[in-house]
C-alpha positions in Angstrom: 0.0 0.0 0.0 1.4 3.1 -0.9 1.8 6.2 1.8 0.1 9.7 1.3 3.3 10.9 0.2 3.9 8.1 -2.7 0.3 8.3 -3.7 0.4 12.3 -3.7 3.5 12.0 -5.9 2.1 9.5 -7.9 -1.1 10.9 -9.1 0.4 14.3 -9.5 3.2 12.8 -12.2 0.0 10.3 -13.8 -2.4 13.9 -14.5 -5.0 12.7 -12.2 -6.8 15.7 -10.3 -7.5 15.0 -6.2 -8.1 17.0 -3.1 -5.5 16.8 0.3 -6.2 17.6 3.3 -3.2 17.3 5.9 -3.8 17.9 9.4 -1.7 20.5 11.4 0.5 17.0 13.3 0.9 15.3 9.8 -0.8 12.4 11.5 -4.2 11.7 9.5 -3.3 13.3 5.8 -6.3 12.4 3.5 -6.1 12.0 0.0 -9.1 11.8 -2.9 -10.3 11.8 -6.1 -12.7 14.9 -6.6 -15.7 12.6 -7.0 -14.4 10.2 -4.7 -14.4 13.2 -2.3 -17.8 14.5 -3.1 -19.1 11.0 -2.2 -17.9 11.1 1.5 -19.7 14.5 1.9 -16.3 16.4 1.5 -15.9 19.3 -0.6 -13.9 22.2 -1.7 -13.8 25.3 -3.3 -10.9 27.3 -4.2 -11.3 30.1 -6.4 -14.0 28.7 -8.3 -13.2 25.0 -8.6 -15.0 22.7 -7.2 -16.7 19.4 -6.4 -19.8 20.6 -4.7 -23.1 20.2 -6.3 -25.0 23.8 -6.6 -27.5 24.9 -3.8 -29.1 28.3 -3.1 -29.2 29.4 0.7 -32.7 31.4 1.6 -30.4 33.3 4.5 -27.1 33.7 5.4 -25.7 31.7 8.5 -24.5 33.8 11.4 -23.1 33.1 15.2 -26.3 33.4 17.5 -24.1 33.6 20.4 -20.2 33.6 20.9 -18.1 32.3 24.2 -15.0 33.2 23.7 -12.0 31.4 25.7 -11.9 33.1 29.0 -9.3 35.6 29.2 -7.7 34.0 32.8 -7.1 30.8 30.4 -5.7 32.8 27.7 -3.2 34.6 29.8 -2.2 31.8 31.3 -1.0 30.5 27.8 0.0 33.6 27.0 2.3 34.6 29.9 4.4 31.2 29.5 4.6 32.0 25.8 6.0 35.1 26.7 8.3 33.5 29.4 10.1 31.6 26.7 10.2 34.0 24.1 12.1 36.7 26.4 14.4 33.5 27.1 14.9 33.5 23.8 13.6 29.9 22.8 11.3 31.2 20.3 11.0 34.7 18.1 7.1 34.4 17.0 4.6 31.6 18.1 1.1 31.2 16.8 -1.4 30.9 20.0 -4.8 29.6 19.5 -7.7 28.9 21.3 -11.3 27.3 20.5 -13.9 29.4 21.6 -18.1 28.2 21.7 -20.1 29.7 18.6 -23.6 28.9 18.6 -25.9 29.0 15.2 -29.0 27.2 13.8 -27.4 26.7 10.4 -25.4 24.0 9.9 -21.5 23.4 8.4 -22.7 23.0 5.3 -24.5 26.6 5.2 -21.5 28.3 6.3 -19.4 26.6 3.6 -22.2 27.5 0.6 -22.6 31.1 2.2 -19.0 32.0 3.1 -16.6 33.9 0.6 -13.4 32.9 0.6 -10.9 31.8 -1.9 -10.2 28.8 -0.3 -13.0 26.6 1.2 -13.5 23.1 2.4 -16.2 21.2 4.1 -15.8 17.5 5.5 -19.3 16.2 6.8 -20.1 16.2 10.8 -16.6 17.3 11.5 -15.9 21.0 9.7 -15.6 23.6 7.5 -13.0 26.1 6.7 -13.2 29.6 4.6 -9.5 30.8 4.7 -8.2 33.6 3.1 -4.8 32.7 3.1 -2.7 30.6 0.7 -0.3 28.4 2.0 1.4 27.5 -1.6 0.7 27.2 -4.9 2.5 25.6 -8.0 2.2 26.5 -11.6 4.7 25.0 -14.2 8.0 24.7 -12.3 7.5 27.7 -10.5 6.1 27.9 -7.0 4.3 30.6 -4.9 3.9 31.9 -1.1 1.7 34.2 0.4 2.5 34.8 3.9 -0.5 36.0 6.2 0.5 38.6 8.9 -1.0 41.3 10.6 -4.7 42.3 10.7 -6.7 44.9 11.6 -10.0 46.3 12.5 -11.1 48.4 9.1 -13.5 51.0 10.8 -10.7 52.2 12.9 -9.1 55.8 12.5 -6.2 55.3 9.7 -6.2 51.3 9.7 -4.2 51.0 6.9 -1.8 53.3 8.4 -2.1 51.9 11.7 -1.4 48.1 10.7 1.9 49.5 8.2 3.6 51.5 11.2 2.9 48.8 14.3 6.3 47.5 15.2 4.9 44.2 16.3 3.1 43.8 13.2 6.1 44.6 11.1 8.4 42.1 13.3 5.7 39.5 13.2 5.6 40.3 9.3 9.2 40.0 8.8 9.6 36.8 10.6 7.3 35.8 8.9 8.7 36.3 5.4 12.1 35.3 6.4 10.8 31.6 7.6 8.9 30.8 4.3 11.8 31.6 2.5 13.9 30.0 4.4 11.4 26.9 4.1 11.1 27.3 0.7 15.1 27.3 0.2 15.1 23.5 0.6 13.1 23.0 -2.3 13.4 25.2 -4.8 16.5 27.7 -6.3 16.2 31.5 -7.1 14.1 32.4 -3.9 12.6 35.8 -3.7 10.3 38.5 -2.7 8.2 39.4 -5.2 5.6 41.7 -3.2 6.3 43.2 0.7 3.4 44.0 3.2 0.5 44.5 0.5 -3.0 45.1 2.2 -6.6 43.0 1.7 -9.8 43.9 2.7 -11.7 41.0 4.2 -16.2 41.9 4.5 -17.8 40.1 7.4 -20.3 39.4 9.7 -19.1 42.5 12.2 -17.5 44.4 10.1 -14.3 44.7 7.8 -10.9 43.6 8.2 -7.8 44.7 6.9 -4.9 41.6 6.5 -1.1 41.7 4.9 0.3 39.9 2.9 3.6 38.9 0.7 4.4 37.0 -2.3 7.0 35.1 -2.5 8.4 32.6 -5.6 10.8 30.1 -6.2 11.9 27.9 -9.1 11.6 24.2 -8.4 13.4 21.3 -10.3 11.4 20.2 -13.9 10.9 16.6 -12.0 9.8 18.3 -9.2 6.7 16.2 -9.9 8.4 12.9 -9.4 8.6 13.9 -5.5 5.9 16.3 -5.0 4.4 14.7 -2.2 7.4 14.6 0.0 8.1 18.3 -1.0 4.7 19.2 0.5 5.8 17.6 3.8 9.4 19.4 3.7 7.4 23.0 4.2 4.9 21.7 7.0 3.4 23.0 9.3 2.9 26.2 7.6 5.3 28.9 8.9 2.5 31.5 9.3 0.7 29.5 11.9 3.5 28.0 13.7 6.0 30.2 14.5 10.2 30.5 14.5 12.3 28.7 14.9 9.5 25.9 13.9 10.9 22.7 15.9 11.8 24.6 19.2 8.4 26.3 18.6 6.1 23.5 17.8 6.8 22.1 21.3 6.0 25.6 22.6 2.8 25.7 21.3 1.9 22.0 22.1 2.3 22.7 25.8 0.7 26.2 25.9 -2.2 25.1 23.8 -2.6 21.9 25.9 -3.8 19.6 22.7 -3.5 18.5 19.4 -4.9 21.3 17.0 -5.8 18.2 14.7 -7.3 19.7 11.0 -7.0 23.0 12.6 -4.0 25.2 10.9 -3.2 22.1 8.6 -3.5 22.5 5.0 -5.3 21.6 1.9 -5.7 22.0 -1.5 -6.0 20.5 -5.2 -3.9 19.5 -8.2 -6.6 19.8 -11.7 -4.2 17.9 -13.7 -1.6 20.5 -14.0 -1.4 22.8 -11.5 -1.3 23.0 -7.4 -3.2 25.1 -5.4 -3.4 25.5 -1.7 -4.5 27.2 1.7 -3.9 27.4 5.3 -7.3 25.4 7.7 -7.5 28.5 9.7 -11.2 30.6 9.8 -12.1 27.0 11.1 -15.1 25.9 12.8 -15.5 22.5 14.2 -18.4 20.1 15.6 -17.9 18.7 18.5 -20.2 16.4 20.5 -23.6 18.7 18.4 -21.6 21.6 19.7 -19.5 24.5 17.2 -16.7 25.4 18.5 -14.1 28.4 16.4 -10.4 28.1 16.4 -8.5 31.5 16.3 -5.9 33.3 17.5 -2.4 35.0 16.7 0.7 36.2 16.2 2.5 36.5 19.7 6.3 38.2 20.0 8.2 39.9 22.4 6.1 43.2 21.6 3.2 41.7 21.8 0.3 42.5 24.7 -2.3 40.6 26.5 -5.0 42.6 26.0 -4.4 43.4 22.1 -3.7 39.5 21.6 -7.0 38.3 23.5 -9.1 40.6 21.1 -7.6 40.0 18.0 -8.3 36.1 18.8 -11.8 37.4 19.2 -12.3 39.5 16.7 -11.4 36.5 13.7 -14.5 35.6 15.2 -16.1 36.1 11.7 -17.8 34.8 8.5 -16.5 36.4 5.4 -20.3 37.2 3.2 -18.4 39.9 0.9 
């Protein structure tokens, strides 16, 4: 029986489109044909390809009630992430949190409704409508996009705001210099196409400013041959782990206090040609009938409790825009 990584490589090289989904451990990686996919109850859409049958909505779903993770939990995380980041064991670590959503619509509404260039549903368990890319692979040439840095819109001068905070700039820049360090292992010609550009993100409370980069590389014209283990090589994605990644990842494992699971994995499609992928985060889960929302942020030795605890709050969201 071939492994995720043999299939991966396998189908990619034979022309045969299929959906991953790899969760944020690398423990339960999942691997389809698109209508294989559809007949499990998964499905995906990302930027306008997709497996799911058509269906119109009569309302949008929203979050009847929201229970955030109790701030004396989150500082408690929080203060022993700071503890080893003023030691010096990590520069930028990515804290999360689940916190209770409640809504009569189900996963399925919130994947139809949602708007979001990458999206992905998987029956009873969750759905995802991420705006960030983690790579994405046309020809020999592969792409970045770094996610770092957001902001409340309808505040005085966001854009200005979000540009000049230092923390946001050193998250940024950590940031950038990890994926293209990761992507140095596998590809030649490394560089930064596009620094610190701005989106603007509509939903459910309001609009959002995020940053960005773009960054490229060239990879090898068999790259194909091993693309599954090249997948593997950049996980977990930089943006949601943190720097240095090893000394990091145990960081996060005891501050968060379980496995994320699906949770800031990745996923994504290969149509016969070309690769295309995005970061699990805007997540929410079912658990036990209940929803549950994962979020949270960049933290670094600039960072505060207060401004951390509400931006974990305030990705609270459901992109309709």
């Amino acid at each position: 029986m071939l492994s995720f990584s043999e299939q991966f490589s396998e189908w990619v090289v034979a022309g045969i489109p299929f959906v991953f989904l790899i969760d944020f451990e690398q423990k339960k990686p999942l691997l389809y044909t698109f209508d294989e996919a559809a007949r499990r109850d998964i499905y995906f859409d990302i930027k306008g390809v997709t497996n799911a049958p058509k269906r119109e909505l009569s309302s949008k779903p929203t979050f009847t009630k929201t229970t955030p993770v109790s701030k004396k939990n989150y500082a408690k995380a929080f203060d022993y992430v700071k503890h080893h980041i003023n030691r010096g064991d990590s520069f930028l670590l990515n804290l999360t949190f689940p916190s209770g959503v409640e809504s009569q619509h189900s996963l399925l509404d919130f994947f139809y409704a949602s708007k979001a260039p990458y999206k992905f549903y998987k029956k009873d368990d969750f759905v995802i409508y991420s705006p960030e890319c983690f790579i994405k692979i046309e020809e020999d040439t592969i792409y970045s996009y770094p996610m770092k840095g957001t902001i409340d819109a309808g505040l005085p001068e966001a854009e200005k705001q979000l540009t000049n905070n230092l923390k946001e700039q050193y998250e940024h820049n950590t940031i950038v210099d990890l994926l293209r360090n990761d992507l140095s292992q596998i590809a030649k010609n490394v560089r930064l196409n596009r620094f610190r550009y701005l989106e603007k993100i509509k939903g459910t409370h309001g609009e959002l400013y995020q940053s960005s980069s773009e960054i490229q590389g060239t990879l090898a014209h068999n790259w194909q041959k091993n693309s599954g283990e090249l997948i593997h090589k950049l996980l977990p994605a930089g943006s949601v782990s943190g720097a240095p990644k090893n000394k990091t990842l145990e960081l996060i494992r005891a501050a968060e206090g379980s496995e994320r699971g699906y949770y800031t994995g990745v996923f994504g499609i290969y149509d016969g040609k070309r690769l295309e992928s995005g970061v699990n985060i805007r997540y929410i889960e079912q658990r036990h009938g209940k929803y549950h929302y994962r979020s949270g942020g960049g933290i670094t030795h600039l960072s505060t409790l207060d401004e951390e605890y509400e931006e974990l709050i305030h990705k609270i969201y459901v992109p309709f825009i």
